[in-house]
C-alpha positions in Angstrom: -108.6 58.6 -4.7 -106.2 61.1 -6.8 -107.4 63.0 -10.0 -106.5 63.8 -13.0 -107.5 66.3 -15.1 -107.0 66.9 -18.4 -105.4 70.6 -20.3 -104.4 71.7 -22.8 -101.2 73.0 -22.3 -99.0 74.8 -19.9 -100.4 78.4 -19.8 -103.5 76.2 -19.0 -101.8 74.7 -16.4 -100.2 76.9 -14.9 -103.3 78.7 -14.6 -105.8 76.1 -13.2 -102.4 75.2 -10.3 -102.4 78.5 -9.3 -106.4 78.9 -8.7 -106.0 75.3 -6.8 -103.2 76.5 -4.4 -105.3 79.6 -3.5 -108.8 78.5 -3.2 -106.9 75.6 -1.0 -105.1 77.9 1.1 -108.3 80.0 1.5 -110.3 76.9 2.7 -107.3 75.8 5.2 -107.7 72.8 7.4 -111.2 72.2 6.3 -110.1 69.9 3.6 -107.9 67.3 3.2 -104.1 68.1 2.0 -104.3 68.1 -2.0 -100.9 67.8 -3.4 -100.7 68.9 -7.0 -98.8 67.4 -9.8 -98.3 69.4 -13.1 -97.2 67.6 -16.2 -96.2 68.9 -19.6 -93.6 68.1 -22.6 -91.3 71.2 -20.8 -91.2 70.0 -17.7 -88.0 69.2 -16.1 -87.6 65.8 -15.0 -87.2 66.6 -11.5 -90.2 67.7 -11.2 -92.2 65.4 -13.9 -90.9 62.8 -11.4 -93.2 64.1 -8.6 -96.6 62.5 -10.4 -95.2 58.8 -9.5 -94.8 59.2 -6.0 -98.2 58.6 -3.8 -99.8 61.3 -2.2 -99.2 61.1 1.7 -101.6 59.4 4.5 -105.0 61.4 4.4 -103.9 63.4 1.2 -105.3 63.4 -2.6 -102.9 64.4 -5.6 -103.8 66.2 -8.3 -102.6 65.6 -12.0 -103.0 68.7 -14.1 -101.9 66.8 -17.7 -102.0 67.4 -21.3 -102.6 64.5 -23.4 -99.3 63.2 -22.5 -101.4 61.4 -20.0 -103.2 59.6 -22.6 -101.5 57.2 -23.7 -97.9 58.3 -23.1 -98.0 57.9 -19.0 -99.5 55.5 -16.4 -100.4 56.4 -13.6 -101.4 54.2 -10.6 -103.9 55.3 -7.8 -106.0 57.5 -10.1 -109.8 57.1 -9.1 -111.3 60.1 -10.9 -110.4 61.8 -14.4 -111.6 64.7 -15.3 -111.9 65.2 -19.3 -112.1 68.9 -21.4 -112.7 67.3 -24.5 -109.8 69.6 -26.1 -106.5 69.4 -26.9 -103.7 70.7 -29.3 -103.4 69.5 -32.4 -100.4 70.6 -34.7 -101.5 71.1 -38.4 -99.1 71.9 -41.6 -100.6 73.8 -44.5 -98.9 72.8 -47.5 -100.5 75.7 -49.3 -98.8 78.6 -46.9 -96.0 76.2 -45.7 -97.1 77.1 -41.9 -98.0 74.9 -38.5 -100.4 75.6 -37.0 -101.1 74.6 -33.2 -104.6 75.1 -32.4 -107.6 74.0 -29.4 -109.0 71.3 -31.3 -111.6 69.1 -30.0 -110.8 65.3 -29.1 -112.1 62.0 -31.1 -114.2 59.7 -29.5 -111.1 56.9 -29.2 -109.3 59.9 -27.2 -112.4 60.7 -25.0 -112.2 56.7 -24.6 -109.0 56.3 -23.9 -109.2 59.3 -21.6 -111.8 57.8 -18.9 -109.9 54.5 -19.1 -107.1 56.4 -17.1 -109.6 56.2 -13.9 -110.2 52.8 -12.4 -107.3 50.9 -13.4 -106.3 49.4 -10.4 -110.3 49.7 -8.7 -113.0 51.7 -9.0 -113.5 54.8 -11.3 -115.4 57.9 -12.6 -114.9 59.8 -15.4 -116.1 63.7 -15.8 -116.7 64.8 -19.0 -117.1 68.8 -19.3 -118.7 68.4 -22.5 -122.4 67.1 -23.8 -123.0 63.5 -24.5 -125.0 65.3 -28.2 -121.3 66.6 -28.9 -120.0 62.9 -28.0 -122.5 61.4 -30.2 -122.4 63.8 -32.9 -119.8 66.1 -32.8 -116.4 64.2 -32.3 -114.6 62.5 -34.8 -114.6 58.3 -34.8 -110.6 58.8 -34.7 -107.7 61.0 -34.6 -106.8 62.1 -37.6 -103.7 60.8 -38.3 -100.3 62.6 -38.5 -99.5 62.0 -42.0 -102.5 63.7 -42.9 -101.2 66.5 -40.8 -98.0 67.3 -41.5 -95.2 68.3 -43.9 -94.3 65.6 -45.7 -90.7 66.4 -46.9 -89.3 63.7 -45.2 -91.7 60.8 -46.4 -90.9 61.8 -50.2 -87.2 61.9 -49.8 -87.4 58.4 -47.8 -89.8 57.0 -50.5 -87.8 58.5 -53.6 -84.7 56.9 -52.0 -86.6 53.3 -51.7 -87.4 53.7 -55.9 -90.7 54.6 -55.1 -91.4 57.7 -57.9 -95.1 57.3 -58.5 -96.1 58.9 -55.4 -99.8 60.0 -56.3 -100.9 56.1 -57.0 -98.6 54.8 -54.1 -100.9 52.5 -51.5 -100.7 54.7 -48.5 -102.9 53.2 -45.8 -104.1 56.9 -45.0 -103.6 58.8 -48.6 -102.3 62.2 -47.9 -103.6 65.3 -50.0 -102.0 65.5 -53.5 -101.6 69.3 -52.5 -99.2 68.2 -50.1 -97.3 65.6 -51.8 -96.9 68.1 -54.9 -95.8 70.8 -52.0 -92.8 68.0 -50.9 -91.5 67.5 -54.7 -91.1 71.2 -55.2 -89.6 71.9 -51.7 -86.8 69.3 -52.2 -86.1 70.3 -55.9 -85.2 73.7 -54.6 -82.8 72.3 -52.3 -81.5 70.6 -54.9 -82.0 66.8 -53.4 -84.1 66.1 -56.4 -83.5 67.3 -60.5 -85.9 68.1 -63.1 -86.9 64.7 -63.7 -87.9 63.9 -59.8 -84.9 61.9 -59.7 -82.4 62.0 -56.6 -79.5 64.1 -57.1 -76.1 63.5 -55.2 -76.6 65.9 -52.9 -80.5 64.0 -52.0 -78.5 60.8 -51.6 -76.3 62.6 -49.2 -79.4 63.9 -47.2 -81.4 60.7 -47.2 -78.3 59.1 -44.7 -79.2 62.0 -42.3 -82.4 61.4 -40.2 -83.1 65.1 -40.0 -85.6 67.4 -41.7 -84.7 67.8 -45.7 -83.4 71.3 -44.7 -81.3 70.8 -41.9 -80.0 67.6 -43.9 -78.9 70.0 -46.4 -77.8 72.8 -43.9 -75.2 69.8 -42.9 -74.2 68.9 -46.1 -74.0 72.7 -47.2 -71.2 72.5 -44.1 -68.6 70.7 -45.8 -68.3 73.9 -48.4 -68.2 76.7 -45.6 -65.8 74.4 -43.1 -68.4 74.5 -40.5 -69.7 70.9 -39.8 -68.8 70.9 -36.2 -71.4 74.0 -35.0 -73.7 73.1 -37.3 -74.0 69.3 -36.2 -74.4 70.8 -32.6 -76.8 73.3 -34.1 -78.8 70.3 -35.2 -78.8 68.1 -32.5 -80.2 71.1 -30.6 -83.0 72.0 -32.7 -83.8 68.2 -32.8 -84.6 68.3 -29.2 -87.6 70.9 -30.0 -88.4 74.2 -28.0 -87.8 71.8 -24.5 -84.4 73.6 -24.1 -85.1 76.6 -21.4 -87.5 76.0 -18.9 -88.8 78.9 -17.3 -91.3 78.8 -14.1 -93.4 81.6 -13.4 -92.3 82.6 -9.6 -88.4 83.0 -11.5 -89.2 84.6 -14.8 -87.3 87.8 -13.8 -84.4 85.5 -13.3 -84.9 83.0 -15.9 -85.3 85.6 -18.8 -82.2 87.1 -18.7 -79.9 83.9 -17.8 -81.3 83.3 -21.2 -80.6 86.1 -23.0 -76.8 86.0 -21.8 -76.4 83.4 -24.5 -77.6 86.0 -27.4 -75.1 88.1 -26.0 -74.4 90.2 -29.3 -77.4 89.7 -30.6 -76.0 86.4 -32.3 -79.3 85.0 -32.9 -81.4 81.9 -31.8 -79.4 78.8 -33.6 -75.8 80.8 -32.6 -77.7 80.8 -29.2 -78.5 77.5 -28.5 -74.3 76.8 -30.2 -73.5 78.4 -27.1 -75.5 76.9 -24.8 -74.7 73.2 -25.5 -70.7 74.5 -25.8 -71.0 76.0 -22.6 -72.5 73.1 -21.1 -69.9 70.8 -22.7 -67.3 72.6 -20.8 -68.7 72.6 -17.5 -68.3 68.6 -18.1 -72.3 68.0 -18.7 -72.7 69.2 -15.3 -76.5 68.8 -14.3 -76.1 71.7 -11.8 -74.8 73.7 -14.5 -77.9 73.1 -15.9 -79.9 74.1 -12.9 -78.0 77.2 -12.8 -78.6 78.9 -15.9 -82.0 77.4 -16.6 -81.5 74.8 -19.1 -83.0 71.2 -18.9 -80.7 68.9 -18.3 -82.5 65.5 -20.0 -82.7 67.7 -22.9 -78.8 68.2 -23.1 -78.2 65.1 -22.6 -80.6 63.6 -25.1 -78.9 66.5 -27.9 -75.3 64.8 -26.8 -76.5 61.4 -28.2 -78.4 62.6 -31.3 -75.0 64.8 -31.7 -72.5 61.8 -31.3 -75.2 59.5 -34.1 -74.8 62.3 -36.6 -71.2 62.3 -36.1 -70.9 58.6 -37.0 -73.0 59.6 -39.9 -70.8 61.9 -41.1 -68.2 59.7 -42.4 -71.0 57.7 -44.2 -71.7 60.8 -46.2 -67.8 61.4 -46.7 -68.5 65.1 -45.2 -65.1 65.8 -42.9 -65.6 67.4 -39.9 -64.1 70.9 -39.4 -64.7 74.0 -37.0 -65.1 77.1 -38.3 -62.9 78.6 -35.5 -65.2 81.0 -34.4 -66.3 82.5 -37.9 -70.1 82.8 -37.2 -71.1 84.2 -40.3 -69.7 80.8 -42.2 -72.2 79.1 -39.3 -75.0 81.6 -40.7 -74.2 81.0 -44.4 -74.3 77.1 -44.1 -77.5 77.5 -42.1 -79.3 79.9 -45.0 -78.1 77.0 -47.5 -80.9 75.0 -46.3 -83.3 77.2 -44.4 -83.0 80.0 -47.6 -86.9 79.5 -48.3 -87.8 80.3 -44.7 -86.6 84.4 -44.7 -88.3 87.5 -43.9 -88.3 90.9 -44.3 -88.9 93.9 -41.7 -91.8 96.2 -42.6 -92.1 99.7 -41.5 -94.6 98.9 -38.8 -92.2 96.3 -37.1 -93.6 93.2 -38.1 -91.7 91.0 -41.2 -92.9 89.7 -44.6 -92.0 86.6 -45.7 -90.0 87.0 -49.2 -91.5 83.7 -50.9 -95.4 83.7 -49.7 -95.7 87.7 -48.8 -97.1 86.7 -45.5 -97.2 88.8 -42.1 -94.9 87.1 -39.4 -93.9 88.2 -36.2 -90.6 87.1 -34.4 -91.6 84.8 -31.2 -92.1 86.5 -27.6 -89.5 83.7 -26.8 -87.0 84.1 -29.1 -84.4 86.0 -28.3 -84.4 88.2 -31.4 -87.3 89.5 -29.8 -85.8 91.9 -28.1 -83.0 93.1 -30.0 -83.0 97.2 -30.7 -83.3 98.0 -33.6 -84.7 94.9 -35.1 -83.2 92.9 -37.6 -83.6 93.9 -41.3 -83.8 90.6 -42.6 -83.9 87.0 -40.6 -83.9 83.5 -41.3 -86.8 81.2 -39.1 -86.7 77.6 -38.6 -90.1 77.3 -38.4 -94.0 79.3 -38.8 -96.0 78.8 -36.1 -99.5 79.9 -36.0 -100.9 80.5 -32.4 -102.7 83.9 -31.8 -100.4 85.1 -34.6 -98.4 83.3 -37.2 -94.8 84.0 -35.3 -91.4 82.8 -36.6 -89.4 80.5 -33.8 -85.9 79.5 -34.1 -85.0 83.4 -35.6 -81.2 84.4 -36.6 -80.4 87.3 -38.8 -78.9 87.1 -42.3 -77.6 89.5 -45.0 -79.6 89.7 -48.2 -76.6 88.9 -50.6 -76.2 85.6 -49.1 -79.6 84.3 -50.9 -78.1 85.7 -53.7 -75.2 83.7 -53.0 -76.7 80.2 -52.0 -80.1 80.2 -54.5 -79.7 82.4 -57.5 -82.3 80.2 -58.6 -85.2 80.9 -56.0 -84.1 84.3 -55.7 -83.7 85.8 -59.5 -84.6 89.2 -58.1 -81.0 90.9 -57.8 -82.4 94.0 -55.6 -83.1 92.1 -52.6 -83.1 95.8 -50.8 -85.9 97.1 -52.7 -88.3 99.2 -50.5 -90.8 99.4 -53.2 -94.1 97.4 -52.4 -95.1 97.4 -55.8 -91.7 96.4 -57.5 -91.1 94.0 -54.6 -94.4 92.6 -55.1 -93.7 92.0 -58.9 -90.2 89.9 -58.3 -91.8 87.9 -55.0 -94.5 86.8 -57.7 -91.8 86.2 -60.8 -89.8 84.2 -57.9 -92.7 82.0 -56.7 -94.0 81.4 -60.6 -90.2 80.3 -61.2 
């Protein structure tokens, strides 16, 4: 019978397939043929296709899986699973404003859930790598679940929109942390969705039709005033599709890398970046070898075309007229910084950057592309923290100081942005943050 086992995620993988094609290749013909079957969110569809098909006469297939495999994916002809007991498990901060991904053990319903992949269509054994004490003791009853988890922006603009303004004695069916609700209110009163009351503004109303994240809602509507909405609607379909964009296998990665760079030609930065790749692809006619060529995956494209062509219908709902900036990029920038100005950073001596609003340590992303740009960028706008082995910004384009000036005079009432003074800096980070 086939296997699967379950990873983490796709260092992990990648990893445990290339031990298994070289101890197989060292052992030859005294074992059977064992065909193996990676699966992971970044995995082009090509080859995610490969873990349906059946192994051939006198093979066994192996299913290296995250916990895609769970619940997400069915897979018949699996006799034997064998179960980590980890996974990774995405958790917000409201207090920093960061995500963390982190190895986090599994619940007892996921351990469950897990060794019900073996057997389904005869018999089955499940492998756990962990101690039944842990199972007993250990491991969480459930999952915790994602609203507990997670920035919660979103669900107070939807709620404030539905009437609902007493949001601390609301009948959640899993209560969130006040800390986090309180974190929402005073994220989308600096975007100016909400007024001093709590109350939706005009411009919340506006953001509410969009199904986006509060800031890219209000990078959008921000559009309309730099002439810009057609690059920054593509911008947002893009980013909607996650980090799935580029796939990158290890045996190419000296090929893969720089087709990837080509589109931060210029050092445009990572939203300009992925402008280019979807207006490239767009003039190739979608073409799926296009897509093959340069590294990109093509179900991703295609899935950022439709979300593209929904916000487009939504556009006209929000009276917001489409308009190109005509190749003006720092227009793109500007209506980008109107909704992502809380998420900026400044370079230190030592080449790392400091965030302006929490004074935390950041680091740009190995795969950004403002990675490797000489000399770094003096001051840079993320679209997310991510806290791996470092907290690293993703999403990274650079920005000029004066434009925070410009867009949120009232986040940013310090009016020497440029100040290279850790102790004056310090002061008007803190008078900013009490403000």
């Amino acid at each position: 019978g086939d296997i699967l086992l379950f990873l983490t995620g796709q260092e992990e993988i990648e990893a445990v397939e290339e031990i298994l094609r070289r101890r197989t290749r060292g052992l030859g013909s005294k074992i059977a043929e064992l065909v193996i079957c990676p699966i992971y969110a970044n995995l082009p569809i090509e080859l995610e296709a490969k873990i349906f098909e059946p192994a051939p006469p006198g093979a066994r297939k192996v299913v290296l899986a995250t916990n895609i495999a769970e619940t997400s994916l069915t897979i018949d002809g699996i006799s034997y699973v064998v179960d980590l007991g980890f996974c990774k498990v995405k958790l917000y901060s409201p207090r920093t404003g960061t995500e963390s991904l982190l190895v986090h053990p599994i619940s007892k319903a996921s351990a469950d859930q897990r060794a019900r992949r073996s057997g389904r269509t005869g018999p089955g054994k499940c492998f756990r790598l962990f101690m039944e004490y842990s199972y007993n003791n250990d491991m969480e009853d459930e999952t915790v679940p994602e609203i507990r988890r997670s920035n919660l922006d979103s669900v107070v603009l939807s709620l404030k929109a539905l009437g609902i303004n007493d949001l601390v004695s609301f009948d959640f069916m899993d209560p969130p942390a006040s800390e986090a609700l309180h974190k929402a209110l005073e994220d989308l009163f600096a975007l100016g969705a909400l007024n001093s009351r709590g109350e939706l503004t005009k411009t919340g109303r506006r953001m509410v039709e969009l199904p986006l994240d509060p800031m890219m809602a209000k990078a959008i509507v921000a559009s309309e005033r730099y002439g810009c909405s057609e690059e920054v609607l593509t911008i947002a379909a893009m980013l909607s599709a996650g980090n799935a964009v580029f796939y990158r296998p290890r045996d190419k990665a000296l090929i893969a890398d720089p087709a990837r760079q080509r589109f931060n030609a210029g050092n445009v930065g990572d939203h300009i970046a992925l402008l280019n790749v979807y207006t490239e692809w767009e003039e190739s006619g979608h073409s799926a070898q296009w897509c093959l060529d340069h590294f990109v995956q093509s179900r991703t494209m295609r899935r950022a075309r439709d979300v593209r062509e929904q916000l487009e219908a939504l556009l006209e709902r929000v009276e917001i007229e489409r308009r190109s900036s005509a190749g003006d990029l720092d227009a793109v920038r500007k209506a980008i910084t109107a909704g992502f100005f809380r998420n900026t950073a400044q370079l230190r001596q030592d080449g790392s950057y400091r965030t302006v609003k929490s004074w935390r340590t950041v680091f740009v992303h190995p795969s950004s592309g403002m990675a490797r740009v000489e000399p770094p960028a003096r001051w840079v706008l993320y679209h997310e923290l991510v806290e791996t082995t470092k907290e690293y910004m993703r999403q990274v384009t650079e920005l000029k100081p004066e434009w925070l000036l410009e867009i949120a005079p009232h986040y940013y009432q310090d009016k020497n942005l440029e100040t290279p003074e850790p102790k004056k800096a310090a002061e008007a980070h803190l008078h900013c943050a009490t403000a």
